[in-house]
C-alpha positions as CSV (number, residue, x, y, z in Angstrom):
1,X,-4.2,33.0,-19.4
2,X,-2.3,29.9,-20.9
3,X,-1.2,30.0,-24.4
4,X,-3.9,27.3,-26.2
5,X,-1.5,24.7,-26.8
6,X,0.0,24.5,-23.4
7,X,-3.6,24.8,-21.6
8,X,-4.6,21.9,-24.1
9,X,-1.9,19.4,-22.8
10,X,-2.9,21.1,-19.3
11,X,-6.2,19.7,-19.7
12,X,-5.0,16.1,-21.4
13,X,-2.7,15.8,-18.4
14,X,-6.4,16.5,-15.8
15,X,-8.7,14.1,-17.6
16,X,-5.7,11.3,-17.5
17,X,-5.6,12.2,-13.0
18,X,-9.2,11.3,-12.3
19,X,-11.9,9.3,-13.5
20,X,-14.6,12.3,-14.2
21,X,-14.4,16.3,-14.0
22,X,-17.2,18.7,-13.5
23,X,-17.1,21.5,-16.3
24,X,-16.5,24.0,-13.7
25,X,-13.6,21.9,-11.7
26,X,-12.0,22.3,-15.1
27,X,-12.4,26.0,-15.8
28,X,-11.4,26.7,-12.1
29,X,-7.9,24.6,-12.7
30,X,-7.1,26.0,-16.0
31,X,-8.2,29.9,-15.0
32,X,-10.8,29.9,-18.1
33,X,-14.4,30.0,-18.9
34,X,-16.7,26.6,-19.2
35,X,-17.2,27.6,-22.3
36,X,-13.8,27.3,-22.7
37,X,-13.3,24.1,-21.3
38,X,-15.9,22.9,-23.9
39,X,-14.3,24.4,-27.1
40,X,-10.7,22.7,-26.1
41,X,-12.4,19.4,-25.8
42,X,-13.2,19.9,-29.0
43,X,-10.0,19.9,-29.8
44,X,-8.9,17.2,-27.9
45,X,-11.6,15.2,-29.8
46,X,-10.3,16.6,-33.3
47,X,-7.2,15.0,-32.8
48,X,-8.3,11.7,-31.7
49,X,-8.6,12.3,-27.9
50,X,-11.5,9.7,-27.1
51,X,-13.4,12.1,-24.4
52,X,-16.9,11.3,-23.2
53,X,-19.2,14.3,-22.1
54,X,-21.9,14.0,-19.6
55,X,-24.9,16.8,-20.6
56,X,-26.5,19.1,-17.9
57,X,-25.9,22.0,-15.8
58,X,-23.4,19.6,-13.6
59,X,-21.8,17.9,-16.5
60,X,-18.6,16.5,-17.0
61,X,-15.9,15.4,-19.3
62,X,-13.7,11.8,-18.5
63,X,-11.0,10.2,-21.1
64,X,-12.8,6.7,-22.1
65,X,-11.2,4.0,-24.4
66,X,-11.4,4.9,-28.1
67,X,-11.2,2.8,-31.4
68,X,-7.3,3.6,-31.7
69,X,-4.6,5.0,-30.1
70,X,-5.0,8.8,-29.3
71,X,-1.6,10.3,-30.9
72,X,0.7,10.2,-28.0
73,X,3.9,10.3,-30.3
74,X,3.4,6.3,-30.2
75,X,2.7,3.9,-33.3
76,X,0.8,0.6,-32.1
77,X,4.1,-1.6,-32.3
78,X,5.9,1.1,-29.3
79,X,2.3,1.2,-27.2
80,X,2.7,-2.2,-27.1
81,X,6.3,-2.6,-26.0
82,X,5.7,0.2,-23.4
83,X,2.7,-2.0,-21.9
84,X,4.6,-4.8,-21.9
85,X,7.6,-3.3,-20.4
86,X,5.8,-1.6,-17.6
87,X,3.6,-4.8,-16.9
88,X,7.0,-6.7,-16.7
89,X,8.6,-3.7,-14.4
90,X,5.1,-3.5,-11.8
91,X,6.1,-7.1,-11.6
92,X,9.5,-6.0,-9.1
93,X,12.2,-7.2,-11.9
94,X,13.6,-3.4,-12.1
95,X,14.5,-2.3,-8.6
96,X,13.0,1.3,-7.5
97,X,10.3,2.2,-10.8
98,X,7.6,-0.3,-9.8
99,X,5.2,2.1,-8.1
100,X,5.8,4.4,-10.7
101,X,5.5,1.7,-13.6
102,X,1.7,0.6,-12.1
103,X,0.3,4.5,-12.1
104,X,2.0,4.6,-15.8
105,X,0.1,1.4,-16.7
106,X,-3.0,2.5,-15.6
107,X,-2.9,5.4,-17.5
108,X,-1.7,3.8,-20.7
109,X,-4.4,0.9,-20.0
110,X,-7.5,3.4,-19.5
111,X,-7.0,4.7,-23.3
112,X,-5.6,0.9,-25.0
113,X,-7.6,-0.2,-27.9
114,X,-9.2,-3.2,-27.2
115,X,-7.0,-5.1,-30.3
116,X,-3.8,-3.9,-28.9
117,X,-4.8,-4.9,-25.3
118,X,-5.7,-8.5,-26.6
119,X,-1.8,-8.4,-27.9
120,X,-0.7,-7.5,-24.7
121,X,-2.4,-9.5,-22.9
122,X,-1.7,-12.7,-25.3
123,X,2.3,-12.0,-25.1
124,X,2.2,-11.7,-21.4
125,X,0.4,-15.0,-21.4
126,X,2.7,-16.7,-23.5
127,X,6.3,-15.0,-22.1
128,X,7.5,-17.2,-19.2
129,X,9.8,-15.0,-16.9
130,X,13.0,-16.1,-15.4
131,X,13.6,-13.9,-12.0
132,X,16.0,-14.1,-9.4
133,X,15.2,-14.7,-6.6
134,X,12.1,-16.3,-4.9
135,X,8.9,-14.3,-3.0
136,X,5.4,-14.2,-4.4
137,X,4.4,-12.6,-7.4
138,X,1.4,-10.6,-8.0
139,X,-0.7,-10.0,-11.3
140,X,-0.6,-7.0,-13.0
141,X,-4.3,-7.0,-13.7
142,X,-4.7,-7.0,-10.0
143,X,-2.5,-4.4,-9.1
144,X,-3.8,-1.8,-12.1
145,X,-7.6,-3.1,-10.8
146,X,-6.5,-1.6,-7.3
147,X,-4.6,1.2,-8.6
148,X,-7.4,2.2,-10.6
149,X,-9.7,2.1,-8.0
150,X,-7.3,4.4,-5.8
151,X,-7.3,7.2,-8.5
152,X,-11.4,7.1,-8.5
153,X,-11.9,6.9,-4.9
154,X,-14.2,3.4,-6.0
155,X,-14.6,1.0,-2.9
156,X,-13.2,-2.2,-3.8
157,X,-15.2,-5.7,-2.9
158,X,-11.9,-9.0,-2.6
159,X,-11.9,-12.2,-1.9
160,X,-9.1,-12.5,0.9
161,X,-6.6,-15.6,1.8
162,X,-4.4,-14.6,5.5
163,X,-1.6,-16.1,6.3
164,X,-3.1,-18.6,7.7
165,X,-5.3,-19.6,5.2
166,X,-8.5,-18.7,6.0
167,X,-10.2,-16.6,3.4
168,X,-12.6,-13.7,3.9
169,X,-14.6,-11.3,1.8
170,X,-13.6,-8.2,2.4
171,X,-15.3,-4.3,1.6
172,X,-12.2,-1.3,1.7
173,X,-12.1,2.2,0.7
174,X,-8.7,1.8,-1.1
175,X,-6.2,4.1,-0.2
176,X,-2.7,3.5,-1.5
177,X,-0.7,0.7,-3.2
178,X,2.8,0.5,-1.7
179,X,5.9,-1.7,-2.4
180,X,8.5,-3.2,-0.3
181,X,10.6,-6.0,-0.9
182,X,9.3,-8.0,-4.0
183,X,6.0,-7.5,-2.2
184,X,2.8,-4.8,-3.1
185,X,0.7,-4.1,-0.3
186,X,-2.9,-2.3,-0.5
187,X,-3.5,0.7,2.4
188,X,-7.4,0.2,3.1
189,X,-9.9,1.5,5.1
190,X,-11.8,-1.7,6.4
191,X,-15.7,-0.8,6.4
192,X,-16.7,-3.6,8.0
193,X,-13.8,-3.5,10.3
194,X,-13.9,0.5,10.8
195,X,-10.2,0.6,10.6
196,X,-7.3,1.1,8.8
197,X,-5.9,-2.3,7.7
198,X,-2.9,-3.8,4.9
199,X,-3.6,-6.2,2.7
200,X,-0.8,-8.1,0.7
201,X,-1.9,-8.0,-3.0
202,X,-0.6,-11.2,-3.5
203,X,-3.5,-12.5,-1.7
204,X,-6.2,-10.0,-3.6
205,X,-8.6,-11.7,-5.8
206,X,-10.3,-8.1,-7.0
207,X,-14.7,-8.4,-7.5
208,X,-15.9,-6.2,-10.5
209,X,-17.3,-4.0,-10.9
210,X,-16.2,-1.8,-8.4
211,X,-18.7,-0.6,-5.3
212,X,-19.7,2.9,-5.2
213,X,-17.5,6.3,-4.9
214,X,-16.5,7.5,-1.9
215,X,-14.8,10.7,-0.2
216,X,-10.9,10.5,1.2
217,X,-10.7,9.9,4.6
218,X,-7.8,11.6,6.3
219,X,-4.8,9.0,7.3
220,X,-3.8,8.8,11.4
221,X,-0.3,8.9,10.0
222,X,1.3,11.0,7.4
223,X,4.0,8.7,6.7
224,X,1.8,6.1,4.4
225,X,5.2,3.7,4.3
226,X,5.6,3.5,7.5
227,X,2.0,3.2,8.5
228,X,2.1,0.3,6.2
229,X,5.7,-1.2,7.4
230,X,4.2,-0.9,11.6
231,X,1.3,-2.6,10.0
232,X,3.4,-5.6,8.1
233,X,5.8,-6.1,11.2
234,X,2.7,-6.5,13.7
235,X,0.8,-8.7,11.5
236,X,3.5,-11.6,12.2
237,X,3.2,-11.5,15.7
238,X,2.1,-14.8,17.1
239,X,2.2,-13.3,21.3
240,X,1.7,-10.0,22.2
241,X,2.0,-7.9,25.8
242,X,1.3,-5.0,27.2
243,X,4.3,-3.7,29.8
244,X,4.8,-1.0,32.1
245,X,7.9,0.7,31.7
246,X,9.9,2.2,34.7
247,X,11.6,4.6,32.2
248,X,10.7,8.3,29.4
249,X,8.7,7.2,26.9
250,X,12.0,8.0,24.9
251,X,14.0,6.0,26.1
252,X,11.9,3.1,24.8
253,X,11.3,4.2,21.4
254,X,15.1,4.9,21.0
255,X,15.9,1.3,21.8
256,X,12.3,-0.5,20.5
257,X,11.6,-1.0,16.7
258,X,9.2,1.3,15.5
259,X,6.3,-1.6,15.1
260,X,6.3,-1.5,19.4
261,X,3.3,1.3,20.4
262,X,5.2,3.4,23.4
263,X,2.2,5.5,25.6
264,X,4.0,7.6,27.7
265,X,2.0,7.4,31.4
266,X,4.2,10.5,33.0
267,X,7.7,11.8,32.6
268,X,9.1,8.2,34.2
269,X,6.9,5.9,33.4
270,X,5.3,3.9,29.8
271,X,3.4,1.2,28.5
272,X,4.6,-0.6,25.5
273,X,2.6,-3.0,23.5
274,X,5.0,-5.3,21.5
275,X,5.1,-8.7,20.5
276,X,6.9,-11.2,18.5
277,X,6.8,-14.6,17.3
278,X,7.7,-16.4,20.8
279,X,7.7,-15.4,24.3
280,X,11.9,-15.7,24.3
281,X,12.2,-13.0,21.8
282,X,10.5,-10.7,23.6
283,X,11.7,-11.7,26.9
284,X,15.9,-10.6,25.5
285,X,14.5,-7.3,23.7
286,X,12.5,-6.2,27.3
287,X,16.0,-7.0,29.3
288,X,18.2,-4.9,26.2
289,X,16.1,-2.0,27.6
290,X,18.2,-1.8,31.2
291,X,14.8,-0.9,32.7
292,X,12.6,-2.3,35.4
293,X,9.3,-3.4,33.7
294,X,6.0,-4.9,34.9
295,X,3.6,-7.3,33.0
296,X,0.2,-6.2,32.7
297,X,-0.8,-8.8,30.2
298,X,-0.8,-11.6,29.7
299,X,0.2,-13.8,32.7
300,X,1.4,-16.5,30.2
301,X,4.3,-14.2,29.7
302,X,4.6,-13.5,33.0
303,X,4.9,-17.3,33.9
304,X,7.5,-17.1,31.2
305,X,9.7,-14.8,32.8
306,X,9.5,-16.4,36.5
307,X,10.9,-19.4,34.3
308,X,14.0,-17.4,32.4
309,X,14.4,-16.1,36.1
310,X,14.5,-19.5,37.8
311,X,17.0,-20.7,34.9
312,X,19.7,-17.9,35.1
313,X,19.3,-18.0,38.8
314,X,20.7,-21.4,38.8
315,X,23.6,-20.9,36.5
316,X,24.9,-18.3,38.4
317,X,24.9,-20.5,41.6
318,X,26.3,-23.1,39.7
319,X,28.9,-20.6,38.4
320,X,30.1,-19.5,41.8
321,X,30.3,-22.7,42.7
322,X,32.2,-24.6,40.2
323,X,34.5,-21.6,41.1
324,X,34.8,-22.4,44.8
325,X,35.8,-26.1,43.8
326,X,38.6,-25.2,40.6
327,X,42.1,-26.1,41.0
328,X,43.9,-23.5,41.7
């Protein structure tokens, strides 16, 4: 069994990971009794831990907001700095801790007085960055709103612009936040769409409250980064086509980025689905294969090729024939 002080940070450390614990989830985690569980809340509450208790057979326990700091070895002048400083890091101006500097925040926010949150909030409004660089920029409110509703497995309800424009409402079970660039991107199960789909936060205007809880669902890929990369590079493409390539499924992956789907059809044959933002493109990454290929759709592209064909046809008759008539 752990020593009481260690099994009490223990505990700190499970109420800051999810929104609400059953008593017994607690006691199983911690390898002591419920009763347990409730004395060392107790103590947690003794020492200014604001911790809210729900009563019955299947009660619980979650960390709430409290009428000052809980004594995290920080005086209101350093939580301050530390929310400001992590707000300024999610923002992308440190390279490599802005993941990491959003979970933090959310954390940090879920326990802030409500007077030092008002300071935060009223330096942030009144500090005009200077960043190198250009690319959009996305509001910390929004990304600790989705990060938050991550950790509690709450569906989120957004207003939506595309890239075009057009905005949507839009109903996801919120899966992961993920960074790239200077850009955040939200990894979403669509329930409307019944599908896995990426969302740039940029675009995210968040609708609270949140919905209602939901359970996990397991992801098609276990690589969430490059499920969400596949699903940034494809969402560009103006023209897409579906080919049948005359060679291993391998060979076309080796030689295709890794946004191009590759269904190997037997152990000399595939079909690709790729695309890109004009039909030329495409056309010079097919012919980098050294394969034969056939279009299955769509004929424009096909029409396309004939017309690449027709055009390099005549150079090379023009080319042996301004050869014929050099000087020699």
């Amino acid at each position: 069994m752990m020593e009481t002080s260690a099994r009490l940070l223990r505990l700190l450390s499970l109420l800051q990971m999810r929104r609400e614990w059953a008593s017994a989830d607690l006691a199983e985690r911690l390898g002591v009794a419920v009763r347990t569980v409730r004395r060392d809340v107790e103590r947690l509450r003794g020492i200014g831990y604001p911790i809210d208790a729900t009563p019955g057979v299947a009660g619980g326990y979650r960390l709430g907001p409290g009428a000052s700091m809980p004594p995290l070895l920080l005086d209101d002048e350093e939580a301050v700095a530390v929310a400001v400083g992590l707000r300024t890091a999610a923002g992308g101006s440190i390279t490599g801790i802005e993941e990491t500097s959003v979970r933090a925040l959310a954390k940090l926010q879920q326990v802030l007085p409500s007077r030092l949150r008002r300071r935060v909030e009223t330096l942030q409004a009144y500090t005009v960055p200077v960043t190198a660089g250009g690319g959009p920029t996305t509001d910390p409110d929004v990304l600790t709103a989705i990060a938050a509703a991550c950790r509690d497995h709450e569906q989120l309800r957004f207003d939506y612009r595309d890239h075009d424009g057009t905005e949507t409402i839009r109903r996801v079970e919120p899966h992961r936040l993920v960074h790239r660039g200077r850009r955040w991107y939200l990894l979403a199960w669509d329930v409307e769409r019944g599908d896995w789909r990426t969302f740039r936060a940029d675009r995210i205007t968040p609708r609270i409250p949140t919905g209602p809880r939901f359970v996990p669902r397991e992801m098609p890929d276990a690589d969430v980064a490059d499920l969400v990369s596949r699903g940034i590079d494809t969402a560009t493409w103006v023209y897409r086509a579906r080919i049948r390539l005359h060679a291993p499924a391998d060979h076309a992956q080796s030689r295709l980025p890794a946004a191009v789907t590759v269904e190997p059809v037997d152990d000399e044959t595939c079909i690709i689905t790729a695309g890109s933002d004009n039909w030329q493109m495409l056309a010079v990454y097919l012919s980098m294969l050294d394969a034969d290929f056939d279009v299955l759709d769509p004929p424009e592209f096909a029409d396309h090729l004939r017309q690449i064909a027709a055009r390099l046809l005549r150079a090379a008759d023009a080319t042996g024939k301004a050869g014929e008539s050099a000087p020699t």
